[in-house]
TIMAR-975193 format. One record per atom (N, C-alpha, C, CB): residue number from 1; residue in one letter; atom name; x, y, z. Coordinates in steps of 0.1 Angstrom, whole numbers, plus 5000, padded with zeros to 4 digits. Last residue first. Glycine has a CB too. Layout:
REM residues N
NUM	A	CA	X	Y	Z .
...
REM end
This chain:
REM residues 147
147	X	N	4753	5046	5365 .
147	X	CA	4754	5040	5386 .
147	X	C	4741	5030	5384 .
147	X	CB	4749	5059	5404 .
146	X	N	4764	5056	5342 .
146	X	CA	4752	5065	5348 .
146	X	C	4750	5055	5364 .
146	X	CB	4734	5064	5335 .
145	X	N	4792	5040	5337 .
145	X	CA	4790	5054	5343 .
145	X	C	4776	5063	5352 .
145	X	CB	4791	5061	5330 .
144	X	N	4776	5016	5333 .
144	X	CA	4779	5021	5342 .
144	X	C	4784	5034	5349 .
144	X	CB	4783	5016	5343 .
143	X	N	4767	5030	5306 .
143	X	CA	4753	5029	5320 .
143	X	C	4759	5022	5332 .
143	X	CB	4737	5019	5315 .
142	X	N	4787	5034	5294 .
142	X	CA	4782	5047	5302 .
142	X	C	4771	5046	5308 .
142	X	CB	4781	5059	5295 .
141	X	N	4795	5007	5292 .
141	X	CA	4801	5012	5300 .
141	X	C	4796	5028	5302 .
141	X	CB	4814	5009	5295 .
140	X	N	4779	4995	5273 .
140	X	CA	4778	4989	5288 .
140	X	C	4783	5002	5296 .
140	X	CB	4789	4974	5290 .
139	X	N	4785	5012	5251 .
139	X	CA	4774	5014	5259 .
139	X	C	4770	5010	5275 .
139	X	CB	4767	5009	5252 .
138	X	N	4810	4999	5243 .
138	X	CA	4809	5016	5250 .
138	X	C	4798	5018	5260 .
138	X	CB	4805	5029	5238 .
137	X	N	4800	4974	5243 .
137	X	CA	4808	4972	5254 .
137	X	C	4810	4986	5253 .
137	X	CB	4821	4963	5254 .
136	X	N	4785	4983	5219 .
136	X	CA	4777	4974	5230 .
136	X	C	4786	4976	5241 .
136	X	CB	4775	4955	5227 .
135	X	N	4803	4989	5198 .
135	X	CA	4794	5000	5203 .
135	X	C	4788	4994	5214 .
135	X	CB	4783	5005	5192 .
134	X	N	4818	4967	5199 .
134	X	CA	4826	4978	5202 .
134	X	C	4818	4991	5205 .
134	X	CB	4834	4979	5191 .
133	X	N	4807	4946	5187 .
133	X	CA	4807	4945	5204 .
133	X	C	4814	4955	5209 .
133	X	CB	4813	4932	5210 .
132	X	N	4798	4958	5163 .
132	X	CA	4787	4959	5176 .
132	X	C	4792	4955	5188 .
132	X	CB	4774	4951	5175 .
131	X	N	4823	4950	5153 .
131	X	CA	4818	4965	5151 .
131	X	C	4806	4966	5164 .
131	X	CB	4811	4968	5132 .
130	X	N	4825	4925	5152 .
130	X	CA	4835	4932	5159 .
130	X	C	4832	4948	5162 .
130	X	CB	4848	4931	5150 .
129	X	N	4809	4919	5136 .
129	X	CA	4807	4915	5153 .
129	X	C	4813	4922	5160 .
129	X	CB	4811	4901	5159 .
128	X	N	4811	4929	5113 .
128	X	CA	4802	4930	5117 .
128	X	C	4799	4932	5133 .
128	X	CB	4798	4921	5110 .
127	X	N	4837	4917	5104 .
127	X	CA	4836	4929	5107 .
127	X	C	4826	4935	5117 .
127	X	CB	4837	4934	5097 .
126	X	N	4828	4893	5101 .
126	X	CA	4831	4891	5112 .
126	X	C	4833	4904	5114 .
126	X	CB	4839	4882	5114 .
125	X	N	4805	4894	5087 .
125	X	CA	4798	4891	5093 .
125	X	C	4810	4891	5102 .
125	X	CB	4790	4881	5090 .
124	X	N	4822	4900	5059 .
124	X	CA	4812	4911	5069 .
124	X	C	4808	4905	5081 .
124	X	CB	4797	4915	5062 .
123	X	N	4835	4874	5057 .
123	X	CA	4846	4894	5062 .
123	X	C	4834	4903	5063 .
123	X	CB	4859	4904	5045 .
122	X	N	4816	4860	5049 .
122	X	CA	4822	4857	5062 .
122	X	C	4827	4871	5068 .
122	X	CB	4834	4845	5060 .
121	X	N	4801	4861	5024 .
121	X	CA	4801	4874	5035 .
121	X	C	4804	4869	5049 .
121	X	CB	4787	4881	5037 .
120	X	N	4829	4865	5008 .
120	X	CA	4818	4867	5010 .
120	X	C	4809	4861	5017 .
120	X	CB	4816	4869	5003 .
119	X	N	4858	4864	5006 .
119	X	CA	4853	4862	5014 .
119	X	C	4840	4864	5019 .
119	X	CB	4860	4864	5019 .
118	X	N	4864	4881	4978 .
118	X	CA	4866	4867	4979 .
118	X	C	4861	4863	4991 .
118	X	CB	4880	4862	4977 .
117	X	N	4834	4902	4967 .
117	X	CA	4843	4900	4977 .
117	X	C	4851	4879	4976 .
117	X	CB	4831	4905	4993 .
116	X	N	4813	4902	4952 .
116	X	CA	4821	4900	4942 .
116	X	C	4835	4901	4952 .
116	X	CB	4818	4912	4928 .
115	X	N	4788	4908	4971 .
115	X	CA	4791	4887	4964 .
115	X	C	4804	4895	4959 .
115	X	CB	4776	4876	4946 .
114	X	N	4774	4921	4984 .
114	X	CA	4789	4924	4983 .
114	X	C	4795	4909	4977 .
114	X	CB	4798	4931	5000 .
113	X	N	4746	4922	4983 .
113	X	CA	4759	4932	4977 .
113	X	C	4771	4934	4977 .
113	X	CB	4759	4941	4979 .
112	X	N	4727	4911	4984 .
112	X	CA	4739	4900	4980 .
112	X	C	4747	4910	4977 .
112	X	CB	4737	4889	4967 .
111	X	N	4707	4920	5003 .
111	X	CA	4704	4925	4990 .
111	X	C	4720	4919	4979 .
111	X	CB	4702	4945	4991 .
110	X	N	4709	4901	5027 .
110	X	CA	4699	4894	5015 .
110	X	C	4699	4904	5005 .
110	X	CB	4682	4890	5020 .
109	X	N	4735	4918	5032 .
109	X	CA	4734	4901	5026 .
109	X	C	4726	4898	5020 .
109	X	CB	4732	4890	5035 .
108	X	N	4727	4940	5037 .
108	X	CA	4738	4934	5024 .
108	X	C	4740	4921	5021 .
108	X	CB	4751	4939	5025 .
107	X	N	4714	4941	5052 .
107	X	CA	4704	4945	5040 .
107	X	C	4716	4941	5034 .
107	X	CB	4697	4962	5038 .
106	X	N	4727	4930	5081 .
106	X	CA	4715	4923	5068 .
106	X	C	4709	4924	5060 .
106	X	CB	4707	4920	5068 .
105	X	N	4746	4957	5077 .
105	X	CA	4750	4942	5073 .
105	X	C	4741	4933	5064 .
105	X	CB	4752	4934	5087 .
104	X	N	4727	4971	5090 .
104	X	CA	4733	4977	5071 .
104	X	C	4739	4961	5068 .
104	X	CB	4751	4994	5070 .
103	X	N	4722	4959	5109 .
103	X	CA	4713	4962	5100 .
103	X	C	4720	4962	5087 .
103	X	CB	4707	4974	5103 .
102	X	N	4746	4963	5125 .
102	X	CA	4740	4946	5124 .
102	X	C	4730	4954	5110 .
102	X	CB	4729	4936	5144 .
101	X	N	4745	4992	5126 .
101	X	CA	4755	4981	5126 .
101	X	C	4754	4971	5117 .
101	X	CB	4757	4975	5137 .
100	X	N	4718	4991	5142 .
100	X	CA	4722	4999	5128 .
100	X	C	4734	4995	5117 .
100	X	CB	4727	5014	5133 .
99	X	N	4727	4985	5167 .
99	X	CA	4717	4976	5158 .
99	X	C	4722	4985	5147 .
99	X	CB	4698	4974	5161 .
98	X	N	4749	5004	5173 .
98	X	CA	4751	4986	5171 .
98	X	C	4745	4983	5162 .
98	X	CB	4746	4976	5182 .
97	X	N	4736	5027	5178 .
97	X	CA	4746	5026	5164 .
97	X	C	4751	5011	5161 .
97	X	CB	4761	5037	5165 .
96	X	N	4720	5022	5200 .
96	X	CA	4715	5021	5181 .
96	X	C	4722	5022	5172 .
96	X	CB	4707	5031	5176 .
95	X	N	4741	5022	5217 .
95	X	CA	4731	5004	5214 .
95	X	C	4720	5009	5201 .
95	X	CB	4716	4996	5233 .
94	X	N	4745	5044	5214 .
94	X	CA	4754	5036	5211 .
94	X	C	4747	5023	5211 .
94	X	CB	4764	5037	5219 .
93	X	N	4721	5057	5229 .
93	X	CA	4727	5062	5213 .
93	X	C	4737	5050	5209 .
93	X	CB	4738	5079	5214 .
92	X	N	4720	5050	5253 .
92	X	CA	4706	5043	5245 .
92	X	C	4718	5047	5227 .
92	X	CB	4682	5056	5249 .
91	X	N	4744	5056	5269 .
91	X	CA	4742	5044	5264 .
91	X	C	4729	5039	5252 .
91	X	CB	4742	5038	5277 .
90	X	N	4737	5085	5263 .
90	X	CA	4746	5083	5253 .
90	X	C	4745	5064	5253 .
90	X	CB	4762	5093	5257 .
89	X	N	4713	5083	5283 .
89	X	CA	4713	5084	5266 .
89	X	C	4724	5086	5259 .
89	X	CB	4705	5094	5260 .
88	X	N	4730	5080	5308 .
88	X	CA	4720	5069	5301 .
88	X	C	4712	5071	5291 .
88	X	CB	4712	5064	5308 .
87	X	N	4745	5102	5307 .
87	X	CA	4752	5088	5304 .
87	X	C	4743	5076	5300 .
87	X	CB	4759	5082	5318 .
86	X	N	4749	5129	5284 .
86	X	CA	4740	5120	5293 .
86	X	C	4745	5110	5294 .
86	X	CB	4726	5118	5290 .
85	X	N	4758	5142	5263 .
85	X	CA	4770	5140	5273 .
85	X	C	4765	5132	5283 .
85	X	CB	4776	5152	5278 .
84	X	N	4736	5148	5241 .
84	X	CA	4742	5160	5254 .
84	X	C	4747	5156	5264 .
84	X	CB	4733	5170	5259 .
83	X	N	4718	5131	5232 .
83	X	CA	4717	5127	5242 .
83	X	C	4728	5136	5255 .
83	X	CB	4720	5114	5239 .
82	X	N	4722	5148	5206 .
82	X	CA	4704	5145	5212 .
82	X	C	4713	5141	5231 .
82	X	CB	4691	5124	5200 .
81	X	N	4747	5141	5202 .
81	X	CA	4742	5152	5204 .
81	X	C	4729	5152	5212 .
81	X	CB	4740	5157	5193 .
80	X	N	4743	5110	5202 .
80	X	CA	4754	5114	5211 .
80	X	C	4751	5129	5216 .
80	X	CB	4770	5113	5205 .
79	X	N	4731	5105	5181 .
79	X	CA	4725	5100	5191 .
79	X	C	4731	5111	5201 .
79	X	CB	4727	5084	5192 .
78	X	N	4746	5117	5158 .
78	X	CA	4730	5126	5163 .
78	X	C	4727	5121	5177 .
78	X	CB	4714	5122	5154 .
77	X	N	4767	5095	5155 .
77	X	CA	4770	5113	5161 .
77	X	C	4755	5118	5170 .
77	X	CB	4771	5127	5144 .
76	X	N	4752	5074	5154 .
76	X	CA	4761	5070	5169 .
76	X	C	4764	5091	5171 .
76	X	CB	4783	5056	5164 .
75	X	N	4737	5080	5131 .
75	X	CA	4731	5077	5148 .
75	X	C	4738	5076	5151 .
75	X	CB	4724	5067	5153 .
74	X	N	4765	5084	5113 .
74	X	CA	4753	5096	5120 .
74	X	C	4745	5092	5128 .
74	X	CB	4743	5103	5112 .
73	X	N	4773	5054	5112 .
73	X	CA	4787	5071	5122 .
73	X	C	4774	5080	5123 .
73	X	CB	4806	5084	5107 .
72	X	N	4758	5046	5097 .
72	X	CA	4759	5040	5112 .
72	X	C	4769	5050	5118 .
72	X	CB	4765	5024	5114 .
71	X	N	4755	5063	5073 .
71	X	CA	4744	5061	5083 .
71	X	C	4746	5055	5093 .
71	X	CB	4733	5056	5080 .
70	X	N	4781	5054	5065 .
70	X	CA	4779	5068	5071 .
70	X	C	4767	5066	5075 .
70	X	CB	4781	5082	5062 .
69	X	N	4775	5031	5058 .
69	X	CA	4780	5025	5067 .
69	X	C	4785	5040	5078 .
69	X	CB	4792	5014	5061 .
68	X	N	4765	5029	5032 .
68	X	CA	4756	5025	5044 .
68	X	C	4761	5031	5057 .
68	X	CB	4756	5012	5046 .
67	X	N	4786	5025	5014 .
67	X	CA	4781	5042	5019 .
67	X	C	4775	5041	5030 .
67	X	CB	4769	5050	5009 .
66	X	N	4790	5001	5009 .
66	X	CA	4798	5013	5017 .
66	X	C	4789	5023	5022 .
66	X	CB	4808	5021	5008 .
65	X	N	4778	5001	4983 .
65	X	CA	4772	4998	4994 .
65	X	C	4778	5000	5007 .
65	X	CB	4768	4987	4994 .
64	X	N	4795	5008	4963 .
64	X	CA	4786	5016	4971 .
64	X	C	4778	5016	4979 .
64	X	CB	4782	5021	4968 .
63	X	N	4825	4991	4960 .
63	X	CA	4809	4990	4964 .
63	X	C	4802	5002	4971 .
63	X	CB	4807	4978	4973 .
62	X	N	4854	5003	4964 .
62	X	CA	4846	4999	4953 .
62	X	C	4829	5002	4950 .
62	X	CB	4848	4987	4953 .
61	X	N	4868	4983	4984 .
61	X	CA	4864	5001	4987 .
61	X	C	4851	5009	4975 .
61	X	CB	4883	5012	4984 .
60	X	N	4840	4954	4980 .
60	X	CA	4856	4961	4979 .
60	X	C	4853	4977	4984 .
60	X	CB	4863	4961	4960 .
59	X	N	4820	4943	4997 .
59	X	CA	4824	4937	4988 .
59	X	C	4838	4945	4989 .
59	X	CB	4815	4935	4976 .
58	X	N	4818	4955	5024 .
58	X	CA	4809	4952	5017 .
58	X	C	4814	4953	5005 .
58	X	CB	4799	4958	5018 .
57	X	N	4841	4973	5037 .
57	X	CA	4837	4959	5043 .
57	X	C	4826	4956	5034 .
57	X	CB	4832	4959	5059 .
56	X	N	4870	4991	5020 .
56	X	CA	4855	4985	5022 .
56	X	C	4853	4972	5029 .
56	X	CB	4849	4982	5009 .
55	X	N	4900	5002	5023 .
55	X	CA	4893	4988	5017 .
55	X	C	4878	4982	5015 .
55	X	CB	4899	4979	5026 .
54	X	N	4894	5027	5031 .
54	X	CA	4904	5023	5024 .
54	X	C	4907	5005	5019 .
54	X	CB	4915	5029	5034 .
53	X	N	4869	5033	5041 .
53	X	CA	4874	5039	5030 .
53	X	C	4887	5034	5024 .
53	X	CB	4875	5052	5033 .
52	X	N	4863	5010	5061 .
52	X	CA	4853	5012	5051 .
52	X	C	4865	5021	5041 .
52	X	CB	4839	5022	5058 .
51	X	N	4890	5019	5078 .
51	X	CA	4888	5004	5074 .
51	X	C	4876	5009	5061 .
51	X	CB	4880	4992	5089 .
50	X	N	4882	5044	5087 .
50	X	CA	4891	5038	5075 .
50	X	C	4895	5029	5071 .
50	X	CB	4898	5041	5074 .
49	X	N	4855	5043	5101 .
49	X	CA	4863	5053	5087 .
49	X	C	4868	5043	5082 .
49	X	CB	4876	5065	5089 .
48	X	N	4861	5021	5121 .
48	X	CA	4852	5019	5106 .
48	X	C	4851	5032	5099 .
48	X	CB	4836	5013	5109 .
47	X	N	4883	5034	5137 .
47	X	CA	4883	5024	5129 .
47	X	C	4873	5021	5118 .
47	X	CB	4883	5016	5136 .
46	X	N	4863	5059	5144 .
46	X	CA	4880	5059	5135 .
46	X	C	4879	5049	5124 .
46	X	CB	4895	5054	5145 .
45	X	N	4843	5045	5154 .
45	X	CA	4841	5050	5146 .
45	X	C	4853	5053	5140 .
45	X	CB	4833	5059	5148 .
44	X	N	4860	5032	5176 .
44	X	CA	4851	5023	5170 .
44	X	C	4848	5030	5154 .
44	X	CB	4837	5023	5180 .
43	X	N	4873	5054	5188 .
43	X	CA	4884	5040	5180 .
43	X	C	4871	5035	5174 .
43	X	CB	4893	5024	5192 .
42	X	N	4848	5063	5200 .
42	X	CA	4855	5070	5193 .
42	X	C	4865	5063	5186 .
42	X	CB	4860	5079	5199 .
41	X	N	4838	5040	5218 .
41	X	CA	4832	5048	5205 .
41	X	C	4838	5057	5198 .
41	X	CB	4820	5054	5208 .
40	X	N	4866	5040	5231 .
40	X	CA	4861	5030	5226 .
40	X	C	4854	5030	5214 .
40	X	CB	4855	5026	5234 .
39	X	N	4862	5066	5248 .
39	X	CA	4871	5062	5239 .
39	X	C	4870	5051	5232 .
39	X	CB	4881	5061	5244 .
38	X	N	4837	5069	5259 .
38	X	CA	4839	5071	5251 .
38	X	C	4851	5071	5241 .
38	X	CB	4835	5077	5252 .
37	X	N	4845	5050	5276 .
37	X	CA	4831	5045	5271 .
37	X	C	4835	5057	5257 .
37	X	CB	4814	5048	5284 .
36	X	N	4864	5060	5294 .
36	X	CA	4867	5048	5288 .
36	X	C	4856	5043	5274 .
36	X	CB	4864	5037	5301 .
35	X	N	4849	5082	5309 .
35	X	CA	4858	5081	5297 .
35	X	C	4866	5070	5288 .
35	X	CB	4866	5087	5301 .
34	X	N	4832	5073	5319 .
34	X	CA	4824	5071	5311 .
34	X	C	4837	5075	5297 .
34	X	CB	4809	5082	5314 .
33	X	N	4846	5055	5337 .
33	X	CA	4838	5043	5331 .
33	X	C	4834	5054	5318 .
33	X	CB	4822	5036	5342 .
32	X	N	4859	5073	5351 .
32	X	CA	4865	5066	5343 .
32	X	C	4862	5056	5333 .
32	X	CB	4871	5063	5350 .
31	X	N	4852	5104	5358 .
31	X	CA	4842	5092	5357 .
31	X	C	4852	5083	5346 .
31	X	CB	4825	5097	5351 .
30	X	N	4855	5127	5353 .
30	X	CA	4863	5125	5354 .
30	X	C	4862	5109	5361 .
30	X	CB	4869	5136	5359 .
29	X	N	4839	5147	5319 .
29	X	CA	4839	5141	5333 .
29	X	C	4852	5134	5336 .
29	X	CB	4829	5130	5333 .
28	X	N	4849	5168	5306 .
28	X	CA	4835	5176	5312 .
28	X	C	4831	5163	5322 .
28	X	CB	4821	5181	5298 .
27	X	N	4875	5164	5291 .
27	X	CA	4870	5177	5302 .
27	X	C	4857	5178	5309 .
27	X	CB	4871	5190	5296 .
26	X	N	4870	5144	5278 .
26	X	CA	4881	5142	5291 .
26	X	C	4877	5154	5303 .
26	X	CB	4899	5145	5286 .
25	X	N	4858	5154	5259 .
25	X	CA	4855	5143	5269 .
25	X	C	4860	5144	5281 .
25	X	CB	4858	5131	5265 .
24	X	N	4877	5168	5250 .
24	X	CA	4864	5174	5248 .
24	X	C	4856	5167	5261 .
24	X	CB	4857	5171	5233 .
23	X	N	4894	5149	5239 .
23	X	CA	4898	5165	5253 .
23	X	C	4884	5169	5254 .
23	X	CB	4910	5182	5246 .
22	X	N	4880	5132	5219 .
22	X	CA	4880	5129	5233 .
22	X	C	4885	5140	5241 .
22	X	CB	4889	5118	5236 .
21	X	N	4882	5156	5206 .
21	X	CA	4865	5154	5206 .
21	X	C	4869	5145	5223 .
21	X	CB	4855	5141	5188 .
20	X	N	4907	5157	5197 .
20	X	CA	4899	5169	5205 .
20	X	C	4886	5164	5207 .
20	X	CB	4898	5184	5197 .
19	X	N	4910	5131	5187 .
19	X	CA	4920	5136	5199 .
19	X	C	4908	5146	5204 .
19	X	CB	4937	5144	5194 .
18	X	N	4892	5127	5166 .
18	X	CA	4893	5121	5172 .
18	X	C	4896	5126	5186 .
18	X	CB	4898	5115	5167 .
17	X	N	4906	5150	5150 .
17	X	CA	4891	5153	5153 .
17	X	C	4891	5141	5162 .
17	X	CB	4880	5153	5139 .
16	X	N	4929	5142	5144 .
16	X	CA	4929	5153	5153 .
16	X	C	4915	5154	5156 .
16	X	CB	4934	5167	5146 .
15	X	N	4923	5115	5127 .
15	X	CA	4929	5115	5141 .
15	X	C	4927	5125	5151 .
15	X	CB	4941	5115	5141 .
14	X	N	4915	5127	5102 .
14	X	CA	4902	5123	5114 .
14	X	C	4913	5121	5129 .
14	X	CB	4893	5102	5107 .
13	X	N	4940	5143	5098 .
13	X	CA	4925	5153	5102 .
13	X	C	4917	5145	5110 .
13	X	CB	4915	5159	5088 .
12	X	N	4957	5120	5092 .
12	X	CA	4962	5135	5102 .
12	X	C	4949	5140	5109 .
12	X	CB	4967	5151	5090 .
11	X	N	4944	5111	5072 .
11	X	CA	4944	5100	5082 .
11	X	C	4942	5111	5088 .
11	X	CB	4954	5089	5086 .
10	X	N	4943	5130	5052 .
10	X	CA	4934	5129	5055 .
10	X	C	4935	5118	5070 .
10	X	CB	4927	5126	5043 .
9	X	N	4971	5131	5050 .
9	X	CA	4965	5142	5055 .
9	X	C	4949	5141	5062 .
9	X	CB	4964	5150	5043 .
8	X	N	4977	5104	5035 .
8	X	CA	4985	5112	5049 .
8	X	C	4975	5125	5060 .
8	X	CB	5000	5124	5039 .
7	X	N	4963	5110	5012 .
7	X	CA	4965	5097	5025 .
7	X	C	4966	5099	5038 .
7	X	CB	4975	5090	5024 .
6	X	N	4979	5131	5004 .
6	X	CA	4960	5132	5010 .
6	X	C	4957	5119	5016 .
6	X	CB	4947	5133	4995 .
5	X	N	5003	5118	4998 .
5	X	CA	4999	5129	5008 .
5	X	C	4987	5136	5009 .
5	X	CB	5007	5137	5007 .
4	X	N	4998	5085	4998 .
4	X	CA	5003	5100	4993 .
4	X	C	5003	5107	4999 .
4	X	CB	4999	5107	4986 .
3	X	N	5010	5051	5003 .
3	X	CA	5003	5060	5007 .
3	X	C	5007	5076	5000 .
3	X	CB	5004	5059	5021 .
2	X	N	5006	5020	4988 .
2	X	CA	5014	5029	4987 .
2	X	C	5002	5046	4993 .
2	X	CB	5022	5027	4969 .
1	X	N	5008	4988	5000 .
1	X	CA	5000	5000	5000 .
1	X	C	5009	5012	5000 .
1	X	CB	4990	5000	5012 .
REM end
């Protein structure tokens, strides 16, 4: 993999937006469950950036059935807004960006969209798990934050 320098740049920018969103976190609790909770959802969403954009999990980077997969980063964002740093609605926001998760998955299986993958659809189904037990174990963790 040969990287450029919009490669470069663009990794640079989601990272920095990553970093300040957790300082963002860091500053307004000191609740270790909930900062934990959101570091997790924050790697979670990184990670499926740029896993999705630089290889795709639904057939190749290729498939526009990708795209889905910005409707599971906007309920986990809107949820997180709506829910204004709450611990037991940022847990309800993150157990919808799971199911949402698991969803875009089962519309790509029975709509067969990513058949032209050589691992079809074992590499969704395991991206899949890996992706909800990463929004499920944030969530656990800001309804222990909420006591």
């Amino acid at each position: 993999m040969n990287w450029d320098a919009l490669d470069f740049a663009v990794f640079g920018s989601m990272f920095a937006v990553v970093v300040f969103v957790f300082m963002l976190v860091r500053s307004r609790s000191s609740n270790s469950s909930y900062r934990f909770a959101a570091a997790i959802a924050l790697a979670a969403a990184f990670i499926l950036t740029w896993v999705n954009g630089a290889v795709g999990i639904i057939g190749n980077e290729n498939n526009d059935a990708n795209l889905m997969f910005f409707g599971v980063l906007a309920v986990g964002a809107i949820g997180s807004i709506i829910a204004r740093g709450r611990t037991r609605e940022m847990a309800y926001a993150l157990y919808a960006t799971a199911a949402s998760q698991a969803l875009v998955a089962a519309i790509a299986i029975v709509g067969d969209m990513g058949s032209e993958g050589p691992a079809w659809p074992k590499d969704l189904l395991v991206m899949t798990a890996f992706f909800v037990a990463l929004w499920v174990v944030s969530a656990r963790l800001f309804q222990k934050a909420a006591g």
